[in-house]
OpenMM code with the backbone's topology and positions (N, CA, C; nanometers):
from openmm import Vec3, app, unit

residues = "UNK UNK UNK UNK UNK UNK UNK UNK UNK UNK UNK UNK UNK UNK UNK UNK UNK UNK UNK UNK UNK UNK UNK UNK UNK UNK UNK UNK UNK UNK UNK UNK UNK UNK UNK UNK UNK UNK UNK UNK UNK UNK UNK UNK UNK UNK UNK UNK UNK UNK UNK UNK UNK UNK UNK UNK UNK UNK UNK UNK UNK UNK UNK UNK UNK UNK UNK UNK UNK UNK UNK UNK UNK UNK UNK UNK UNK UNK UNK UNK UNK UNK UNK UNK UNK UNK UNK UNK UNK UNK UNK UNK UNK UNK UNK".split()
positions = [
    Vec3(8.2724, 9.9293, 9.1868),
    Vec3(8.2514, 9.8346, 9.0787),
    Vec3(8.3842, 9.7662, 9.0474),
    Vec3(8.3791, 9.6510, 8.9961),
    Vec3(8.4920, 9.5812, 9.0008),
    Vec3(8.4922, 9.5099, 8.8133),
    Vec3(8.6130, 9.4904, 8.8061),
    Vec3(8.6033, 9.4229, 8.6582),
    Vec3(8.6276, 9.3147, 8.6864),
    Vec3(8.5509, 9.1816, 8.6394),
    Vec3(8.6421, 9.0474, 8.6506),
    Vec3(8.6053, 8.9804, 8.4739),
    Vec3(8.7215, 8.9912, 8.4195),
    Vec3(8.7392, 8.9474, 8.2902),
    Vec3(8.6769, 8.8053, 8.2303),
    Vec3(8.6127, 8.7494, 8.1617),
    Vec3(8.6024, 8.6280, 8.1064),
    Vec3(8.7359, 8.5388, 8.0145),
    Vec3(8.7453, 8.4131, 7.9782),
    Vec3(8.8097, 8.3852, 7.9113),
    Vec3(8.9555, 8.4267, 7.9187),
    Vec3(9.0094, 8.4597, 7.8306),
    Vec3(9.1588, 8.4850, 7.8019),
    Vec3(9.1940, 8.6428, 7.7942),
    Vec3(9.0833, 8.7091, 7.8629),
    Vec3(9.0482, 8.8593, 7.8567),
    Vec3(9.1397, 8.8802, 7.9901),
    Vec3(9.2249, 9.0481, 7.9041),
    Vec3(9.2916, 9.1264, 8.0631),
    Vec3(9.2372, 9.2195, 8.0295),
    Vec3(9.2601, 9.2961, 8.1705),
    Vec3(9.1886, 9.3828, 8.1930),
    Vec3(9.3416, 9.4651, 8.2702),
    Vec3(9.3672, 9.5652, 8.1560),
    Vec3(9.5183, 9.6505, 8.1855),
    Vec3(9.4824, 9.8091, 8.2508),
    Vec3(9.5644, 9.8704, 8.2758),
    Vec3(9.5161, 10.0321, 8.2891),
    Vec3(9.6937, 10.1463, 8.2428),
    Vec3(9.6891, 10.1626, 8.1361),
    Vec3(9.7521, 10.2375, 8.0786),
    Vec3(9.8585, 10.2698, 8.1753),
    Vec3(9.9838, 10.3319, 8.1651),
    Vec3(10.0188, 10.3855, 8.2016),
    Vec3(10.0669, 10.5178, 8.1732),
    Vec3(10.0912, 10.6225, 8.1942),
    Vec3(10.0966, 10.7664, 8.2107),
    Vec3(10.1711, 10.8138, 8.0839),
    Vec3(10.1683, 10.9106, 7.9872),
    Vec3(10.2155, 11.0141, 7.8226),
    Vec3(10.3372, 11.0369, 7.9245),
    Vec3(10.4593, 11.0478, 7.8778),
    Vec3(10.5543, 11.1276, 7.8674),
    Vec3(10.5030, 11.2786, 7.8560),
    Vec3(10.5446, 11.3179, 7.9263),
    Vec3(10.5012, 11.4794, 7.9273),
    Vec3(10.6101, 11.5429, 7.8507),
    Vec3(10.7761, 11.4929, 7.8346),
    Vec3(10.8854, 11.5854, 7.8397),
    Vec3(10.9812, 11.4904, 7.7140),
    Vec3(11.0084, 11.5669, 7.6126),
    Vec3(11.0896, 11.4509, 7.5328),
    Vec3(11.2166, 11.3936, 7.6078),
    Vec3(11.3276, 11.3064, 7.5558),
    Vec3(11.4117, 11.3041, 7.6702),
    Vec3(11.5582, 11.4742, 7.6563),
    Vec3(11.5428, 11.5374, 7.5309),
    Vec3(11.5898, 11.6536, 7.5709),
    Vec3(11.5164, 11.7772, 7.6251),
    Vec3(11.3622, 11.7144, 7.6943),
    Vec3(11.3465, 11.8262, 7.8342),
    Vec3(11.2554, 11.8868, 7.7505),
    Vec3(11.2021, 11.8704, 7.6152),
    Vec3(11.0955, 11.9580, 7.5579),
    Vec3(10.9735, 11.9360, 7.6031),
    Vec3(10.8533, 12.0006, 7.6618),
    Vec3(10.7619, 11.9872, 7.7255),
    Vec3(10.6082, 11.9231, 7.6138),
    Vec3(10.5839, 11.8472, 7.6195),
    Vec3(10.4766, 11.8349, 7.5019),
    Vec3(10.3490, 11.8457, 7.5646),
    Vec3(10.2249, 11.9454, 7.4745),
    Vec3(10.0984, 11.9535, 7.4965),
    Vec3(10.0683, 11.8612, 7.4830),
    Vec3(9.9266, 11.8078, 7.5570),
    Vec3(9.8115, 11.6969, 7.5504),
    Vec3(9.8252, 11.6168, 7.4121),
    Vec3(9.7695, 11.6985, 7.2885),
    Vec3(9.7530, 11.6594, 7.1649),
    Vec3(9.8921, 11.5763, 7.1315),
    Vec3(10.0015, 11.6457, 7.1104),
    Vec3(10.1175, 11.5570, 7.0659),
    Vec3(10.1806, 11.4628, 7.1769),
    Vec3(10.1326, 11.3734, 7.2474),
    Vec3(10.1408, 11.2623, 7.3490),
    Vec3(10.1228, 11.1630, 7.2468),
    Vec3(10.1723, 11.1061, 7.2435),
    Vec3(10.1442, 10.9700, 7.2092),
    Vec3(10.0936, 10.8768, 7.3197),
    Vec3(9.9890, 10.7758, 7.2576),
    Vec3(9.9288, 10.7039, 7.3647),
    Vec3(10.0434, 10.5700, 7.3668),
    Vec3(10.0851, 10.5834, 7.4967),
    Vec3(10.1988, 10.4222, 7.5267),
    Vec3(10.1326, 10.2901, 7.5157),
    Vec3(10.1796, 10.2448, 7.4951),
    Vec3(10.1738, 10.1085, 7.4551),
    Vec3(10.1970, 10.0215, 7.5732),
    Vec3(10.2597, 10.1033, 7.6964),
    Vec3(10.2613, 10.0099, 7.8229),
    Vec3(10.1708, 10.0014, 7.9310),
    Vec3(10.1361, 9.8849, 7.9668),
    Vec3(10.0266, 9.9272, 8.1275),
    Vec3(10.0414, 9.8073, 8.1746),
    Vec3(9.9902, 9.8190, 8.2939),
    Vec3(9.9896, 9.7216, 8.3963),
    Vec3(9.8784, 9.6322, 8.4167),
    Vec3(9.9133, 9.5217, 8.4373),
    Vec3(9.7845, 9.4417, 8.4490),
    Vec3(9.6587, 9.4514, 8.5451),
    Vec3(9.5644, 9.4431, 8.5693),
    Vec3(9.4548, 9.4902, 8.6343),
    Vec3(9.4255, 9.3557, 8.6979),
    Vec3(9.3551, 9.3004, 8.6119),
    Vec3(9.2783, 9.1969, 8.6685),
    Vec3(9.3541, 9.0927, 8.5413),
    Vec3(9.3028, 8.8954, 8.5679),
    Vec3(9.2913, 8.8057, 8.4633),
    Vec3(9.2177, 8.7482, 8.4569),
    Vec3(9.1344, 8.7154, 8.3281),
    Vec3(9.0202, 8.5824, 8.3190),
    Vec3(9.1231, 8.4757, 8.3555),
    Vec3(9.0025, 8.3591, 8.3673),
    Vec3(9.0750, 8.2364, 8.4461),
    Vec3(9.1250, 8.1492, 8.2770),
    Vec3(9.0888, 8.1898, 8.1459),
    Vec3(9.1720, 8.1089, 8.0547),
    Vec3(9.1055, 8.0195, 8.0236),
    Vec3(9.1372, 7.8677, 8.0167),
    Vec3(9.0493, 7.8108, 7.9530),
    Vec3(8.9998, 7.7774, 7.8418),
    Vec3(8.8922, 7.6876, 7.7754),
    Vec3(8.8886, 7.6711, 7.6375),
    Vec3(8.8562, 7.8048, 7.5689),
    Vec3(8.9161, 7.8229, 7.4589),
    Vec3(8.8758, 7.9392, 7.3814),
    Vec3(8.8742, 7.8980, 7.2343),
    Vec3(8.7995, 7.9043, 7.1538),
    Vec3(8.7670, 7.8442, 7.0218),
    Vec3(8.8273, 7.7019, 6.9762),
    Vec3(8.7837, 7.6435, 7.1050),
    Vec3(8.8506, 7.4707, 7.0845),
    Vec3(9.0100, 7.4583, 7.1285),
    Vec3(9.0445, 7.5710, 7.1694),
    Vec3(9.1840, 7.5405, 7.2298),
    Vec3(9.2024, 7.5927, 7.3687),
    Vec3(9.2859, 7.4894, 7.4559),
    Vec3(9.3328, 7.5539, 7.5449),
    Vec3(9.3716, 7.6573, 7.5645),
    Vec3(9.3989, 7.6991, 7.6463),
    Vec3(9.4488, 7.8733, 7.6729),
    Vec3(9.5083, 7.9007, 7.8537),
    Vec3(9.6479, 7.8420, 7.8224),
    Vec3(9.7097, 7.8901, 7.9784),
    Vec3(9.7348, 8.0667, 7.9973),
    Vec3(9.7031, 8.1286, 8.0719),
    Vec3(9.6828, 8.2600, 8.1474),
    Vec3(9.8410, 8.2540, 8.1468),
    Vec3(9.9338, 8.3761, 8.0752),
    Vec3(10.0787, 8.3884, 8.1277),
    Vec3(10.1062, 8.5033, 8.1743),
    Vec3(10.0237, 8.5957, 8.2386),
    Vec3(9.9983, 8.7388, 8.2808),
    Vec3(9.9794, 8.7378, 8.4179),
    Vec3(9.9740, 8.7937, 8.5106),
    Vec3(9.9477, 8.7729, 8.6801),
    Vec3(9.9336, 8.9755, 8.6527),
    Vec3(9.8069, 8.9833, 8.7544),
    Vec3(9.7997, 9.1194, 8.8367),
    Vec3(9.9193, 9.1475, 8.8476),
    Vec3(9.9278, 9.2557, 8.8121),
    Vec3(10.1012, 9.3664, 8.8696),
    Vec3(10.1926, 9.3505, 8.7725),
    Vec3(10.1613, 9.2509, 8.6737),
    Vec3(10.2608, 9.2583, 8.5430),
    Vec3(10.2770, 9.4094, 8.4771),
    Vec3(10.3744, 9.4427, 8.4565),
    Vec3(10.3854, 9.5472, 8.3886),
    Vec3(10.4413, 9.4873, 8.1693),
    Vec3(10.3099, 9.5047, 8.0768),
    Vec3(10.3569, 9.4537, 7.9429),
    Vec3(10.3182, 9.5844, 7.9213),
    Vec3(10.3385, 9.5097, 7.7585),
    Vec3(10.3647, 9.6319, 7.6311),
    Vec3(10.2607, 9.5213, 7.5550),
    Vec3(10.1631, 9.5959, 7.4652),
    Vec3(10.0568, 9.5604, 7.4161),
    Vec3(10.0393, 9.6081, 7.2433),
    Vec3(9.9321, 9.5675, 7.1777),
    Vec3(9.9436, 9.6178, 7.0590),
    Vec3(9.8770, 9.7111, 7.0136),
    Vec3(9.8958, 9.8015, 6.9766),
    Vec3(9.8582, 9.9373, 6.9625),
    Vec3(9.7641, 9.9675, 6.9084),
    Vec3(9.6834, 9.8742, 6.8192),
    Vec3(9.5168, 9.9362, 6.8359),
    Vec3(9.4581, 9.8250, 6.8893),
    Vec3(9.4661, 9.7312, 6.9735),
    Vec3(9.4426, 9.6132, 7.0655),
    Vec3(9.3334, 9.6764, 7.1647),
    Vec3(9.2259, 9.6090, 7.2199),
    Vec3(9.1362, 9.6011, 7.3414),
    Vec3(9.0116, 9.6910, 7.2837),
    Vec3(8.9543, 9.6963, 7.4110),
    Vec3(8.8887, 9.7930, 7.4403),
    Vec3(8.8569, 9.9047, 7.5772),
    Vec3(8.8290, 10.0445, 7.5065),
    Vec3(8.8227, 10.0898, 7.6293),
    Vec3(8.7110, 10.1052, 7.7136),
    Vec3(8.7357, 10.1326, 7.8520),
    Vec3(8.6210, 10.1184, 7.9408),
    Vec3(8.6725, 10.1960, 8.0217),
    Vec3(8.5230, 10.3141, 8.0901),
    Vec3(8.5412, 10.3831, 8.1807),
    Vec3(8.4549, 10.3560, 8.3206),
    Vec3(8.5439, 10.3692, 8.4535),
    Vec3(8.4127, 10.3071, 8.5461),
    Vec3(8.4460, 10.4302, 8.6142),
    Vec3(8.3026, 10.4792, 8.7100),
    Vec3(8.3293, 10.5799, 8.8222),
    Vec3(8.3513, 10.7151, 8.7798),
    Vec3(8.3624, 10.7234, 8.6300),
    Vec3(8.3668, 10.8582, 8.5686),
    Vec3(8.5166, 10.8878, 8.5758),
    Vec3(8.6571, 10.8501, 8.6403),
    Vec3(8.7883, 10.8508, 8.6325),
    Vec3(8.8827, 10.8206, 8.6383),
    Vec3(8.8093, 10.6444, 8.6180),
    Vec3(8.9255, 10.5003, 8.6135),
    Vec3(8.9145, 10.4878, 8.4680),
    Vec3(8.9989, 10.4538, 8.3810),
    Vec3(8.9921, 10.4294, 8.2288),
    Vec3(9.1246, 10.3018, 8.2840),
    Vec3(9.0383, 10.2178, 8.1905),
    Vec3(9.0525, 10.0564, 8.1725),
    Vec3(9.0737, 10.0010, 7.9937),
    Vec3(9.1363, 9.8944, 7.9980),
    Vec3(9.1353, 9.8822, 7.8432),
    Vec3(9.1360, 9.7013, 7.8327),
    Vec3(9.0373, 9.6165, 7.8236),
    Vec3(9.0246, 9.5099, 7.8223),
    Vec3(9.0472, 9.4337, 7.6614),
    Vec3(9.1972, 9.3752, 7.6583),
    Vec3(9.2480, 9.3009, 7.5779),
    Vec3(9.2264, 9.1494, 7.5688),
    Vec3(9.2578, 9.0765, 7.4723),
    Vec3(9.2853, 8.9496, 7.4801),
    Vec3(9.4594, 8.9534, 7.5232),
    Vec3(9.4756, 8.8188, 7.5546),
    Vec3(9.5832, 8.7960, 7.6100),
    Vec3(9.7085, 8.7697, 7.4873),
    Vec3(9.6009, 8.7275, 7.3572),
    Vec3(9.7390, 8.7040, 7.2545),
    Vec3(9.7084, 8.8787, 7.1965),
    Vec3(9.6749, 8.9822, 7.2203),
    Vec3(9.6961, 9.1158, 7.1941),
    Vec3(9.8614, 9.1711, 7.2850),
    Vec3(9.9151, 9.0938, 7.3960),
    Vec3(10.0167, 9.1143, 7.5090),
    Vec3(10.1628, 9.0806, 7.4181),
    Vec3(10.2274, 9.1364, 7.4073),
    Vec3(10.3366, 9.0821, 7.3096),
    Vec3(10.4741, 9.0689, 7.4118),
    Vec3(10.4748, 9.1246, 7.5408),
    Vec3(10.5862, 9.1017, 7.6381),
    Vec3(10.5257, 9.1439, 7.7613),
    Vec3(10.6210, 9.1048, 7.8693),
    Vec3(10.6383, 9.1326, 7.9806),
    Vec3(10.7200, 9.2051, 8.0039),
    Vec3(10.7474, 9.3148, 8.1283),
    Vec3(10.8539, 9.3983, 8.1067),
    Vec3(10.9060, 9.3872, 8.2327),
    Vec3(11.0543, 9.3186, 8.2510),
    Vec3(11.1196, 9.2962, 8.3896),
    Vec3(11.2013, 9.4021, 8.4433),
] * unit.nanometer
topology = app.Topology()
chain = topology.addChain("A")
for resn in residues:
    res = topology.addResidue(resn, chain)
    for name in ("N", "CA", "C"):
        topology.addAtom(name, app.Element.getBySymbol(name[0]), res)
């Protein structure tokens, strides 16, 4: 199954909890914080969106930082988890 986004919709996939603080403390599941970074998946093609243009500034393989209760989630295949945002939810790119 494949996602292909509408509109000004991405379609990101999380990237991975810190397991270890950076002085090496190991953290359980529960105290993870969910990151705020992932990679781009897929892009809608953009386009009019409530009477305004809307240029796409995201490309597949972008790695951003997003807003933290932003999108939605989606599971396909029972162990891909997906999170389909709008594009003004994207607050950077990360070089």
């Amino acid at each position: 199954m494949k996602l292909v986004p509408l509109g000004d919709r991405v379609v990101i996939k999380q990237l991975e909890a810190k397991e270890t603080t950076k002085s090496g403390i190991v953290l359980p599941n529960q105290a993870q914080e969910k990151p705020q970074e992932a990679e781009v998946v897929a892009v809608g093609p953009g386009g009019m969106v409530d009477g305004k243009e809307v240029k796409m500034q995201v490309k597949v393989g972008d790695k951003i930082i997003y807003s933290k209760y932003a999108g939605t989630d989606v599971k396909l295949n029972l162990d891909e988890e997906y999170i389909i945002v709008k594009q003004s939810d994207i607050l950077a790119i990360v070089e």
